[in-house]
C-alpha positions as CSV (number, residue, x, y, z in Angstrom):
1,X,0.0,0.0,0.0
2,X,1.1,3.5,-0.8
3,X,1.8,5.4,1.9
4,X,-0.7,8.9,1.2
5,X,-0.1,12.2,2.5
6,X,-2.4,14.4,3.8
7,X,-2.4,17.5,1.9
8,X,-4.9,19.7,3.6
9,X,-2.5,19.5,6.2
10,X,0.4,20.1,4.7
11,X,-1.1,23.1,2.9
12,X,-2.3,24.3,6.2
13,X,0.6,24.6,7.6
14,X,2.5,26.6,4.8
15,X,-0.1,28.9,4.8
16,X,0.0,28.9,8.7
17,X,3.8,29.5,8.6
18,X,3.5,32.1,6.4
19,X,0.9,34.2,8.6
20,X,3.1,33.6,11.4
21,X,6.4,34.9,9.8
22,X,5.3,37.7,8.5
23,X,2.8,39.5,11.4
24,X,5.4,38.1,14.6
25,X,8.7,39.0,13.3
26,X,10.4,42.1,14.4
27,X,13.4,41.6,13.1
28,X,15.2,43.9,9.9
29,X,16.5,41.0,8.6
30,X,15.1,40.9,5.0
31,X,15.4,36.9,4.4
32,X,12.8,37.0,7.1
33,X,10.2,39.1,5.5
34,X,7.9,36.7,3.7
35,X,7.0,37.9,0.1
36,X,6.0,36.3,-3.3
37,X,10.0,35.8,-3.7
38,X,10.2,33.7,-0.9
39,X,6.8,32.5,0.3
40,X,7.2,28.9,-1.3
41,X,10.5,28.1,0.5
42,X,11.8,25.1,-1.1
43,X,10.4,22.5,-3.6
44,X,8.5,19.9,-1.4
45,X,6.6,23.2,-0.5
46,X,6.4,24.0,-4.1
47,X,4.3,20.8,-5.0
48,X,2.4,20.9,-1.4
49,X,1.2,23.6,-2.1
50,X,-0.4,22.3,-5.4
51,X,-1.1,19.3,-4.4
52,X,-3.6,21.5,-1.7
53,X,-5.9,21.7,-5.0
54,X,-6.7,17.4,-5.0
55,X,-8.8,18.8,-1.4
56,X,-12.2,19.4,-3.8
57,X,-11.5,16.6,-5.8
58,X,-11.5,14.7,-3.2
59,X,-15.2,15.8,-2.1
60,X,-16.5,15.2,-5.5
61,X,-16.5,11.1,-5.4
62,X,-20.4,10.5,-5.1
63,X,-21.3,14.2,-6.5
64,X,-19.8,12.8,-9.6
65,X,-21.4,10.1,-9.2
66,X,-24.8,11.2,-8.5
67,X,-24.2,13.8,-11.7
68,X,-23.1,11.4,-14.7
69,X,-24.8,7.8,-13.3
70,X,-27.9,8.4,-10.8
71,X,-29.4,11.5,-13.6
72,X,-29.8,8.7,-16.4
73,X,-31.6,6.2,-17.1
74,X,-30.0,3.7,-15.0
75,X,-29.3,5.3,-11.3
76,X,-31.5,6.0,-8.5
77,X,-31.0,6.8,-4.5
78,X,-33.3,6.2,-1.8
79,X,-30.8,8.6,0.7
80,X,-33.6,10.5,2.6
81,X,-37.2,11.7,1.9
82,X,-38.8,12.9,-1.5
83,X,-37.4,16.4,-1.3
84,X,-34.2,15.3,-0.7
85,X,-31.5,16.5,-3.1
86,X,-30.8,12.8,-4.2
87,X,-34.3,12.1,-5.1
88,X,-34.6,14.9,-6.6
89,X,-31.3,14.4,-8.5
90,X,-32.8,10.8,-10.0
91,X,-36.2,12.4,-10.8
92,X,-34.5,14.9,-12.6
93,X,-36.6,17.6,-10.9
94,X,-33.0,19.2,-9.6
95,X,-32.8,22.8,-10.2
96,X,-29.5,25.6,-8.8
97,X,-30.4,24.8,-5.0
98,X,-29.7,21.4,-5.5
99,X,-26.3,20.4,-3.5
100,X,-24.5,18.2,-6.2
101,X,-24.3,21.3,-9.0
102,X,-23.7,23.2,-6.1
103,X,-20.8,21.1,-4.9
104,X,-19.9,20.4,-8.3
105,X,-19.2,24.2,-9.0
106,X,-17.7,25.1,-5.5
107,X,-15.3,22.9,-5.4
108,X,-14.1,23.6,-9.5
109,X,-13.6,26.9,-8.6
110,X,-12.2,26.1,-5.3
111,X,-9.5,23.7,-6.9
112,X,-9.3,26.3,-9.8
113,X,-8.5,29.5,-7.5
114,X,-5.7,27.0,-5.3
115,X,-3.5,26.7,-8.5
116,X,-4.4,29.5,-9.7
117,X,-2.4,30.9,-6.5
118,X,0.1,28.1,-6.6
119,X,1.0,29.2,-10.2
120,X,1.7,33.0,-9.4
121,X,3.7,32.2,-5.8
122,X,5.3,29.4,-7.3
123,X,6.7,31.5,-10.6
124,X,8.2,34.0,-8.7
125,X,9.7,32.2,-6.0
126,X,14.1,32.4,-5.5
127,X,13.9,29.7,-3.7
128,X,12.6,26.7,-5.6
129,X,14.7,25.0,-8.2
130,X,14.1,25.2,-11.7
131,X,13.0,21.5,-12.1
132,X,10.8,21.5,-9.1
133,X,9.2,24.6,-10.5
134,X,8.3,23.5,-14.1
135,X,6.9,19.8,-13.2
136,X,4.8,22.0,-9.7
137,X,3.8,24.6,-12.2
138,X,2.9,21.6,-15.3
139,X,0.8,19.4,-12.2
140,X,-1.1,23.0,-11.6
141,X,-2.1,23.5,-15.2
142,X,-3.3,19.6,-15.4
143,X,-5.9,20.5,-12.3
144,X,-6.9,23.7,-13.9
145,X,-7.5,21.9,-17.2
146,X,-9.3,18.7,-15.7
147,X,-11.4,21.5,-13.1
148,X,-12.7,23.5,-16.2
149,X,-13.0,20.5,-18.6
150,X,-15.6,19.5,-15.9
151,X,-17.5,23.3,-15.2
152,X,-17.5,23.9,-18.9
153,X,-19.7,20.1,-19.7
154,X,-21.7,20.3,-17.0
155,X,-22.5,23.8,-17.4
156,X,-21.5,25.5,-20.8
157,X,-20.5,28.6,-21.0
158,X,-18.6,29.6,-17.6
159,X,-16.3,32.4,-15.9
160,X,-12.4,31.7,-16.4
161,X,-10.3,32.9,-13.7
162,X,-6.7,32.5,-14.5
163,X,-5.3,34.7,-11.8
164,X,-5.0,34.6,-7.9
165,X,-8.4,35.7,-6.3
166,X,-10.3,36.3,-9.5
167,X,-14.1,36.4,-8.5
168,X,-15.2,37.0,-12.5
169,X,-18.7,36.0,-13.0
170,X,-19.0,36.9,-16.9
171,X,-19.5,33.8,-18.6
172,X,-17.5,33.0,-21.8
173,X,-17.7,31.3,-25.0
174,X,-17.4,27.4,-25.0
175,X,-15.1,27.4,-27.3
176,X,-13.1,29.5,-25.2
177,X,-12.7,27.8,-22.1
178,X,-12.2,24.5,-23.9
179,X,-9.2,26.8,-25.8
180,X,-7.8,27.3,-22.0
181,X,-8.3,23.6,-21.4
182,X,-6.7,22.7,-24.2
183,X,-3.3,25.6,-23.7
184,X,-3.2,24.4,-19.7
185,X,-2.9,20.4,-20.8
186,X,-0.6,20.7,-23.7
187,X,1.3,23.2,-21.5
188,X,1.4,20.3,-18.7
189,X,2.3,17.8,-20.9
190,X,5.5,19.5,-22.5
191,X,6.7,19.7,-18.5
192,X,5.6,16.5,-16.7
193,X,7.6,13.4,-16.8
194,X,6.7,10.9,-19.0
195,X,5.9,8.5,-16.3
196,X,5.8,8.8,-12.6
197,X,5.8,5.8,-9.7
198,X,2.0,5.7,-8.9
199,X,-0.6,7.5,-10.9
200,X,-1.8,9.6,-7.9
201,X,1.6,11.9,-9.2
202,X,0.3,13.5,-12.4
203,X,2.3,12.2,-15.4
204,X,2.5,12.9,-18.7
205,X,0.7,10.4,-20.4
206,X,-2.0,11.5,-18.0
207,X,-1.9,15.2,-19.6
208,X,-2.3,13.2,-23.1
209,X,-5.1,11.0,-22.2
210,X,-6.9,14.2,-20.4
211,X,-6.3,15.6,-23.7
212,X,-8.1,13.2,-25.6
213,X,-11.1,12.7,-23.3
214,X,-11.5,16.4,-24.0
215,X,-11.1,16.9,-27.7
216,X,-13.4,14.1,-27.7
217,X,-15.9,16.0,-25.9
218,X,-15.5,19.0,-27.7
219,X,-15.6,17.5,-31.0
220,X,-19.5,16.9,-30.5
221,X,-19.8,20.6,-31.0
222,X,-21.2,21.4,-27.5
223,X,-24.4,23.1,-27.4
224,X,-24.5,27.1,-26.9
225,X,-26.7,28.9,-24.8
226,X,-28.8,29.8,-27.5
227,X,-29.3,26.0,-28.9
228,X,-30.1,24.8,-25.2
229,X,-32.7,27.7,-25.3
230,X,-34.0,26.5,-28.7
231,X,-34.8,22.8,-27.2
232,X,-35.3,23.7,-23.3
233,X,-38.9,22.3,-23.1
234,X,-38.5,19.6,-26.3
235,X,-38.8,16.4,-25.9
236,X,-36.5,14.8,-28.6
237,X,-32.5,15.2,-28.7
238,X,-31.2,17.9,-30.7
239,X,-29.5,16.4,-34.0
240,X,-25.5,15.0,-33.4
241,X,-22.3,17.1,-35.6
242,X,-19.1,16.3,-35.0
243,X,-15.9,17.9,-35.9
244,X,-13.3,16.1,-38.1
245,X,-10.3,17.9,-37.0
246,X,-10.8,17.5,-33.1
247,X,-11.6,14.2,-33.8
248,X,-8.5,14.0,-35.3
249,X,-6.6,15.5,-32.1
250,X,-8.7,13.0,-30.0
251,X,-7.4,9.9,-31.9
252,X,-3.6,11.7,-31.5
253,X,-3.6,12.0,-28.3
254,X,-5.5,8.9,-27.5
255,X,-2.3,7.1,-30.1
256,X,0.2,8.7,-28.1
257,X,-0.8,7.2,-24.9
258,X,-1.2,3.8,-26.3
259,X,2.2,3.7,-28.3
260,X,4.0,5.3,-25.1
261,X,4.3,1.2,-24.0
262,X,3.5,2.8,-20.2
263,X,0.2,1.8,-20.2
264,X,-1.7,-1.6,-20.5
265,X,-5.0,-3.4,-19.5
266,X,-4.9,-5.7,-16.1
267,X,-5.4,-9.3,-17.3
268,X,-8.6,-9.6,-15.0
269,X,-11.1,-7.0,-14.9
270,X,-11.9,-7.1,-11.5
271,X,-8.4,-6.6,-10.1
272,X,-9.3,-2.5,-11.2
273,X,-11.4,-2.2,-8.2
274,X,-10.8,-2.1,-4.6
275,X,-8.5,-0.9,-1.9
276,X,-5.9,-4.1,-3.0
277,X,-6.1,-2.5,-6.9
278,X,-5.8,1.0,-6.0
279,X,-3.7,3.3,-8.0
280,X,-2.0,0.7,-9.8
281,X,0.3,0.1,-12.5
282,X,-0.8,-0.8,-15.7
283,X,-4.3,0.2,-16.4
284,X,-4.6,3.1,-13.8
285,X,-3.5,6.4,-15.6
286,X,-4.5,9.3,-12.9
287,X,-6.1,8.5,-9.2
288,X,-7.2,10.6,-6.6
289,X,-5.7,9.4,-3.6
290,X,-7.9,9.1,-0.1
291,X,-7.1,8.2,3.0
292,X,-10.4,7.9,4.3
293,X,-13.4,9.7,6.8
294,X,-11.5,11.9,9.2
295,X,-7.9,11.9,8.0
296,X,-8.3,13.6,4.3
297,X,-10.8,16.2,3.7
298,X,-13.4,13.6,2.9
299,X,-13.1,9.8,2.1
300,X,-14.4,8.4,-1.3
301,X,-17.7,7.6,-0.3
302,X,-18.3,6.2,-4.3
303,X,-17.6,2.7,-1.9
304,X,-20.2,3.9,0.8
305,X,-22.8,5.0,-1.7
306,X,-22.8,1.7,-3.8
307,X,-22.6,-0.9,-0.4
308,X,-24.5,1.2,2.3
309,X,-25.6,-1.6,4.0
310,X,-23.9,-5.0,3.9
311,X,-26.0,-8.2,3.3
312,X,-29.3,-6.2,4.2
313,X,-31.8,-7.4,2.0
314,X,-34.2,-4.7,3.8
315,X,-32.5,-1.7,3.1
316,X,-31.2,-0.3,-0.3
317,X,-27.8,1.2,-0.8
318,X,-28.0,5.4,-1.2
319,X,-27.0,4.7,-4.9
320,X,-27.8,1.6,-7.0
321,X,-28.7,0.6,-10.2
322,X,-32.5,0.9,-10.8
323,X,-32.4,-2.1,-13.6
324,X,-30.6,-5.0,-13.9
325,X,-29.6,-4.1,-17.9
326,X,-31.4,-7.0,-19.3
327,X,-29.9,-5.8,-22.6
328,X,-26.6,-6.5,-21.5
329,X,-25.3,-10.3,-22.3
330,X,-25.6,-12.2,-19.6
331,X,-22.2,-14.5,-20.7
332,X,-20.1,-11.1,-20.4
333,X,-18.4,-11.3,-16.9
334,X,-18.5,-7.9,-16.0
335,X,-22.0,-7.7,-16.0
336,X,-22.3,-10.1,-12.5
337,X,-19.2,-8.0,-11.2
338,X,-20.5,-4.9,-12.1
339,X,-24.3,-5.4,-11.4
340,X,-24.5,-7.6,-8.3
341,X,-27.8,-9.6,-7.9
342,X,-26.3,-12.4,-5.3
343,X,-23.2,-12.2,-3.0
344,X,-21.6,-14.5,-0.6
345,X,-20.9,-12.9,2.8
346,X,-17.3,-14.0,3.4
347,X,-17.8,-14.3,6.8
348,X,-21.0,-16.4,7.3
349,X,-21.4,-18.1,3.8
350,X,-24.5,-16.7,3.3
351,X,-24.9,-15.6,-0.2
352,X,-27.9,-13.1,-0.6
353,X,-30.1,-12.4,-3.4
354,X,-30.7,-8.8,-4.7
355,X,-33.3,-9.4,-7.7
356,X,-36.3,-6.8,-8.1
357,X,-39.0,-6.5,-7.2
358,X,-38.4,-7.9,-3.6
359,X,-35.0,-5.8,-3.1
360,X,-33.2,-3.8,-5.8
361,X,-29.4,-4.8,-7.3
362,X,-26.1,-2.9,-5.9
363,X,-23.4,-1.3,-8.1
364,X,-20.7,-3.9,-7.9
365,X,-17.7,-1.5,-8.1
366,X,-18.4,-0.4,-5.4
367,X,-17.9,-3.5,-3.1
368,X,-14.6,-3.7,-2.4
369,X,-13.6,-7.8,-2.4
370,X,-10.4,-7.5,-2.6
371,X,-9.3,-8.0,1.0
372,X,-11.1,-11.3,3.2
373,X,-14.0,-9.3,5.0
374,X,-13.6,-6.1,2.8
375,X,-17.4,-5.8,1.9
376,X,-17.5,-4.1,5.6
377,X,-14.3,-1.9,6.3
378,X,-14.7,-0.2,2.7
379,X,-17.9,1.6,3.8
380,X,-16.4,2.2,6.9
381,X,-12.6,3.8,6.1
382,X,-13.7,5.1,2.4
383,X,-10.2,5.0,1.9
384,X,-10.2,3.2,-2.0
385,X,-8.7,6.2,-4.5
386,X,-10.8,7.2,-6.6
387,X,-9.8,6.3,-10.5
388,X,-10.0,9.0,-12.7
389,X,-9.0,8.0,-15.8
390,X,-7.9,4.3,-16.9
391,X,-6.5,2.8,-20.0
392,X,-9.4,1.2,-21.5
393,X,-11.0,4.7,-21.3
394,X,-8.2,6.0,-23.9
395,X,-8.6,2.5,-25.9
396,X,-12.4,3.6,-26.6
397,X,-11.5,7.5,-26.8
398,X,-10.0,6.1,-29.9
399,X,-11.9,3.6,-31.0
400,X,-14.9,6.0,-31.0
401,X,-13.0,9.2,-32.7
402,X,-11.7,6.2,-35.9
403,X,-15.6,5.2,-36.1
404,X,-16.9,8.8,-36.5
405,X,-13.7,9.3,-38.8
406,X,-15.2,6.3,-40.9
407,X,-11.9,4.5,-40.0
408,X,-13.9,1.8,-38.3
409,X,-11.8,-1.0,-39.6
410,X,-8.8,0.5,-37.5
411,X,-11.3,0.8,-34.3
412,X,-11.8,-3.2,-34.3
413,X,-8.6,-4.2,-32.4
414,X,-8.8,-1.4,-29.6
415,X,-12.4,-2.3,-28.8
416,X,-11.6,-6.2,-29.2
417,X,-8.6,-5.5,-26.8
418,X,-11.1,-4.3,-24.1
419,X,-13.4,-7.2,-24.7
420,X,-10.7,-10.0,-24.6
421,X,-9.9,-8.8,-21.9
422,X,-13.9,-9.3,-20.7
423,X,-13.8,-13.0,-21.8
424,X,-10.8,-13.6,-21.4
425,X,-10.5,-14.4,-25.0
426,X,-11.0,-13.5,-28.7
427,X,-14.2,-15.9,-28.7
428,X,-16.5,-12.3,-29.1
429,X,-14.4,-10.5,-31.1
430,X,-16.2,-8.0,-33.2
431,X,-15.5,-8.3,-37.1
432,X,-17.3,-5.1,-37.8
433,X,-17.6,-2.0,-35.6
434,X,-20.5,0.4,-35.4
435,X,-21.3,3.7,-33.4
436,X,-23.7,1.7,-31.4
437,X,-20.7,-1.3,-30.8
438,X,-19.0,1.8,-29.3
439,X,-21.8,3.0,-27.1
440,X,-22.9,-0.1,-26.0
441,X,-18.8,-1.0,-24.9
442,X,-18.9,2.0,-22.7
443,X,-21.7,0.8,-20.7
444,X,-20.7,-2.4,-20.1
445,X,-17.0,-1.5,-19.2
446,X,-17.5,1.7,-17.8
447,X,-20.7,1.7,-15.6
448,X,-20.9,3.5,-12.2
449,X,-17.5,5.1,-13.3
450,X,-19.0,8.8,-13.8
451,X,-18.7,8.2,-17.4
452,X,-22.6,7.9,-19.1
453,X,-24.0,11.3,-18.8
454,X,-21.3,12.6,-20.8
455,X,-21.5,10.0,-23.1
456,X,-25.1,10.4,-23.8
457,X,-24.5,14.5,-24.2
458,X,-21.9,13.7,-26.7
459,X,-24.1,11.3,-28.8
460,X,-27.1,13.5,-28.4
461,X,-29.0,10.8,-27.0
462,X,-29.6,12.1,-23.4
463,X,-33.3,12.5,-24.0
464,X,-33.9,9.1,-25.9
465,X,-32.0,7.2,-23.3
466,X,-33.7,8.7,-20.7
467,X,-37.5,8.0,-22.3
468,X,-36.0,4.0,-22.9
469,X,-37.0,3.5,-18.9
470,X,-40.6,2.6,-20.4
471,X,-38.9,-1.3,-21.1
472,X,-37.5,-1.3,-17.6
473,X,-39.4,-4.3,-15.8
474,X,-40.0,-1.5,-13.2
475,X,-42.1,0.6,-15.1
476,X,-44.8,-1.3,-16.0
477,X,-48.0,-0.8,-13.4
478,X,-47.8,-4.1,-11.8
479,X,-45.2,-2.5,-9.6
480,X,-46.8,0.6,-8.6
481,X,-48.3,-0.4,-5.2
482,X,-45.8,-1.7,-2.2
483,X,-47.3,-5.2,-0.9
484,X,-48.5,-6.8,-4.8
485,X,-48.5,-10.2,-5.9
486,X,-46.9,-10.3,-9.2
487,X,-48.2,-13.3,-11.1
488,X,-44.7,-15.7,-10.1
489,X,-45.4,-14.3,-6.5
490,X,-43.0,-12.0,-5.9
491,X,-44.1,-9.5,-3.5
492,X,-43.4,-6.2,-4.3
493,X,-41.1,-3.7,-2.1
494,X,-41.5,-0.4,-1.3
495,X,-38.4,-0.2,-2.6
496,X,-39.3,-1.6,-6.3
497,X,-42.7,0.7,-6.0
498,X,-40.1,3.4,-5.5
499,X,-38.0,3.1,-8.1
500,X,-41.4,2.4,-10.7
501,X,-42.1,6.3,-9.5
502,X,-38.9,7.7,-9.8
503,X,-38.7,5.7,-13.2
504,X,-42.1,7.3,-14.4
505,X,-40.8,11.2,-13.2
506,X,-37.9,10.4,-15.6
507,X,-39.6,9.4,-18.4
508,X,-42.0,12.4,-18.1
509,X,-39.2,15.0,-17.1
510,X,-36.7,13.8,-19.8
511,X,-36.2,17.4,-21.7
512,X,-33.7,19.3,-23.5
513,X,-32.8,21.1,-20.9
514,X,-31.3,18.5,-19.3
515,X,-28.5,19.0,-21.7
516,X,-27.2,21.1,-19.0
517,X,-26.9,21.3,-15.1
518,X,-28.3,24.6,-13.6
519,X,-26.1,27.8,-12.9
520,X,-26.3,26.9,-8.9
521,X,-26.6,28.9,-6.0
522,X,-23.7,29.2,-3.9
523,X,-22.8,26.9,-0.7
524,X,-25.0,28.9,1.7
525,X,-27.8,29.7,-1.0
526,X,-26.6,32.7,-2.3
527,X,-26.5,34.0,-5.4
528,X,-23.6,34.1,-7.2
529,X,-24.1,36.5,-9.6
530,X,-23.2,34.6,-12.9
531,X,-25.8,35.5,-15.4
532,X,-28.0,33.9,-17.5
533,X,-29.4,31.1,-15.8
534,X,-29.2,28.1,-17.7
535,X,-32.2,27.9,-19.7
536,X,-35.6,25.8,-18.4
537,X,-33.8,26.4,-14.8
C-alpha cells in the first residue's frame, strides 16, 4: 500500500507559517520578510502547495457520481425523503439549489482558485529550483485543465479565472474555455515526466489521455446557450455534428498514450477495483488518492454509496442501479461483477439475493472484495482512490473518434482489446464495428465510473435514453403499489414501488434542458451573480 499524504495538512501549515512569519517578526533582517520571492521556500513546498488543489477533488467522489450515473436512465437513491436533493437528483426535478451542482461548481472553482495561487507564488519564488518549478507549475495547469473540462460540460458557458483571487462572473464562449483547457494540458504535458511511480503523481501520459477525453468532448460541437434555449422544453434530442479535426486530435492524443508502452489493460477486470487495486500500474493512468473519513478532507464515499448496507436485504444502498440491464449479455463477466444480484458474505457463507422486485441490485464496483471481509471496512474507512481515468478509457476514446472518422476497420482491435480482456478471450471479437458497438462498450466497461451522462450529451441521445425507462421491468404498473402479488409471487417492495415512480418522473421530465446542469446557487444559498441562468432552470 502506498503510503498517502495528507495534503490539507500540509497546505495548512505553509499557509499557517507564512501568517506567522510575516505578522510576529520584528526583526530587519530581510530573508525573514515573507513575500512572493520567498513565500514557497523550497520544492516539497512547491508541489504541497499544489497538491492542496486534490482537497475538492476529493469531495466530488459521489457528486460525480450522483451527476453522470444516478441523472440517467439507469441510477437512482433512496438517501432520505422525497425532497431530498438525491431524489430529486434521480427524478430529474434538480434545479440551482440542488447540493450536487452546487458542490460540483464550488469545489471547481475552489481547486481552480488553489493553482491558480500556486502558479503566481510558485513563478516568482528564488527559492525553488528550476526543475521542481516546471513539473509544480505543469501538475497546476493539469488540475486547472481537468477542473474547467468538468464546469464547462456540466454547465456550458462559464467564468475563467486565471489569476489569484479572481471572482469574475462573466460567462465566456465554449469554445473558449475549452481553448484554456486545451493551452493548460498541452502546456502540462510538454513539463511532466513521461511516467511517474503511482498515478496519484500527475504524469504525462495523464496530460495526453486528459487531452483526448477532452477533444473528444468537444468534438461533439457542445451546445450554446442559445441552442439549449431552442430545445429547453422539447422532448427529442437535438440532432449530433461532430468535428473532423478535433476528432483527429482526440485519436492523436489517445495514439500517443497507447504507443508510449506505459500503459496496458490488467489481465482480470476485476483486479481494477478495490483498496488491494488501487492506484496501480498498468491500467490506472490518474487516481485521486484518499485516506479515508476523518484523515483527508473527505473519504471516497463512491464505496459507501454503492454498499451502504452489507448483506441487508431490507434496506437499499444510497446509490444503486434501478435495472438489472437486461440488454446486456448475460455471458459477459462484467455484468455479474459490475451489477451484483447475489453475494456470498465471506464471513458467514450466506450468499444473498438482490433481484427486483423484492430488493433492488447494488453497483458492484463499489464492493470492495479485494481483502477477506472487505465488503465491511470499505464503507467504513472510504479509503479506495478514486480512478480517474484508466486505459481502457483511452482504448475507446480512440476507438470511438476512428468510427466517426469512418476508420472503423482500425477501431476493431482497440475495442476487441477491451473485450478480450472481458472473456478472457477473442471468442466475441467484433469483425465489424459500429457507433452503437462503441456506445454499447462503454456501458458495459464503464458503468458507475461517472462516465454515461457525458456520453449520452456527446451522442445526443440524453433524451432518448432517458425516455428508454418505459422497457425497464420497473415501469410497468404491476409494480406501482408496495405489498402486490406479481403473477410468479413475488411481492413487491416499497423499494421496487419506489423506483417504478422515480422511473415514471424520468420518463415524463426527460427534456432538452437537461442538456445542462443549472447555474447553482452558492454553498449557503446565495446568489452568485453569474448570469444567464441556464435555460428551463
Amino acid at each position: 500500500m502506498i503510503m498517502k499524504k495528507n495534503y490539507l495538512f500540509l497546505l495548512s501549515a505553509l499557509l499557517g507559517a507564512s501568517v506567522l512569519l510575516s505578522s510576529c517578526s520584528d526583526s530587519d533582517d530581510n530573508s525573514s520578510v515573507i513575500n512572493d520571492e520567498n513565500v514557497v521556500k523550497n520544492d516539497n513546498e512547491a508541489f504541497a502547495l499544489v497538491n492542496g488543489a486534490f482537497q475538492p477533488f476529493q469531495k466530488n467522489g459521489s457528486i460525480w457520481t450522483e451527476l453522470s450515473d444516478v441523472a440517467t436512465e439507469y441510477g437512482s437513491s433512496y438517501f432520505g425523503n422525497e425532497d431530498d436533493d438525491v431524489i430529486r437528483t434521480a427524478r430529474l426535478t434538480y434545479d440551482q439549489t440542488n447540493n450536487y451542482p452546487v458542490k460540483m461548481w464550488y469545489n471547481g472553482y475552489w481547486a481552480i482558485g488553489i493553482v491558480n495561487d500556486a502558479i503566481e507564488k510558485i513563478s516568482v519564488s528564488t527559492k525553488v529550483s528550476d526543475a521542481a518549478k516546471k513539473e509544480a507549475i505543469a501538475r497546476a495547469k493539469f488540475i486547472r485543465g481537468l477542473a474547467y473540462s468538468y464546469l464547462v460540460l456540466y454547465f456550458g458557458e462559464v467564468p475563467l479565472r486565471l489569476t489569484a483571487n479572481d471572482a469574475n462572473t462573466t460567462r465566456v464562449a465554449i469554445d473558449d474555455v475549452y481553448n484554456q483547457v486545451i493551452a493548460d494540458l498541452t502546456a502540462a504535458e510538454a513539463d511532466l515526466p513521461s511516467k511517474t511511480s503511482t498515478p496519484v503523481t500527475i504524469s504525462r501520459g495523464a496530460a495526453q489521455a486528459l487531452l483526448a477525453r477532452v477533444y473528444l468532448q468537444w468534438a461533439s460541437n457542445p451546445l450554446s446557450l442559445e441552442q439549449v434555449e431552442a430545445i429547453k422544453s422539447s422532448k427529442t434530442d437535438p440532432a449530433a455534428s461532430y468535428d473532423t479535426n478535433k476528432l483527429q486530435k482526440a485519436l492523436e492524443y489517445a495514439l500517443k498514450v497507447i504507443d508510449s508502452g506505459n500503459y496496458d489493460l490488467v489481465s482480470n477486470f476485476e483486479n481494477i477495483f478495490g483498496r488491494a487495486n488501487e492506484s496501480r500500474a498498468p491500467e490506472h493512468i490518474f487516481t485521486i488518492h484518499h485516506d479515508g473519513d476523518g484523515i483527508d478532507i473527505m473519504g471516497n464515499h463512491q464505496s459507501h454509496c454503492a454498499w451502504t448496507y452489507p448483506f441487508d436485504t431490507e434496506k437499499v444502498s444510497h446509490i444503486h442501479p434501478i435495472s438489472t440491464f437486461d440488454e446486456w449479455p448475460d455471458d459477459d463477466p462484467r455484468k455479474a461483477f459490475s451489477i451484483v444480484t447475489s453475494i456470498k458474505d465471506p464471513e458467514t457463507g450466506i450468499t444473498y439475493s438482490y433481484l427486483p422486485p423484492e430488493t433492488l441490485p447494488v453497483f458492484g464496483k463499489g464492493v470492495d472484495r479485494s481483502y477477506p471481509n472487505a465488503e465491511y471496512e470499505t464503507i467504513l474507512l472510504n479509503d479506495v482512490d478514486q480512478i480517474e481515468i484508466r486505459y481502457a478509457e483511452v482504448l475507446l476514446e480512440a476507438a470511438e473518434a476512428l468510427v466517426f472518422l469512418n476508420r472503423a476497420d482500425e477501431a476493431k482491435p482497440l475495442i476487441n482489446k477491451v473485450r478480450e480482456r472481458a472473456y478472457g478471450d477473442k471468442s466475441h471479437d467484433l469483425e465489424t464495428v459500429t457507433l452503437e458497438d462503441i456506445q454499447n462498450e462503454w456501458q458495459y466497461e464503464f458503468v458507475y465510473e461517472r462516465k454515461h451522462w457525458q456520453n449520452l450529451v456527446r451522442w445526443r441521445t440524453l433524451i432518448s435514453t432517458l425516455k428508454s425507462v418505459t422497457k425497464n421491468e420497473l415501469y410497468k404498473d404491476l409494480y406501482a403499489v408496495e405489498g402486490t402479488i406479481t403473477p410468479d409471487g413475488k411481492k413487491v417492495s416499497g423499494h421496487a414501488a419506489r423506483s417504478h415512480s422515480i422511473l415514471h418522473s424520468k420518463y415524463e421530465n426527460a427534456i432538452g434542458k437537461l442538456y445542462r446542469y443549472p447555474i447553482p446557487n452558492g454553498v449557503e444559498g446565495e446568489d452568485l451573480g453569474v448570469r444567464p441562468q441556464n435555460p428551463g432552470y
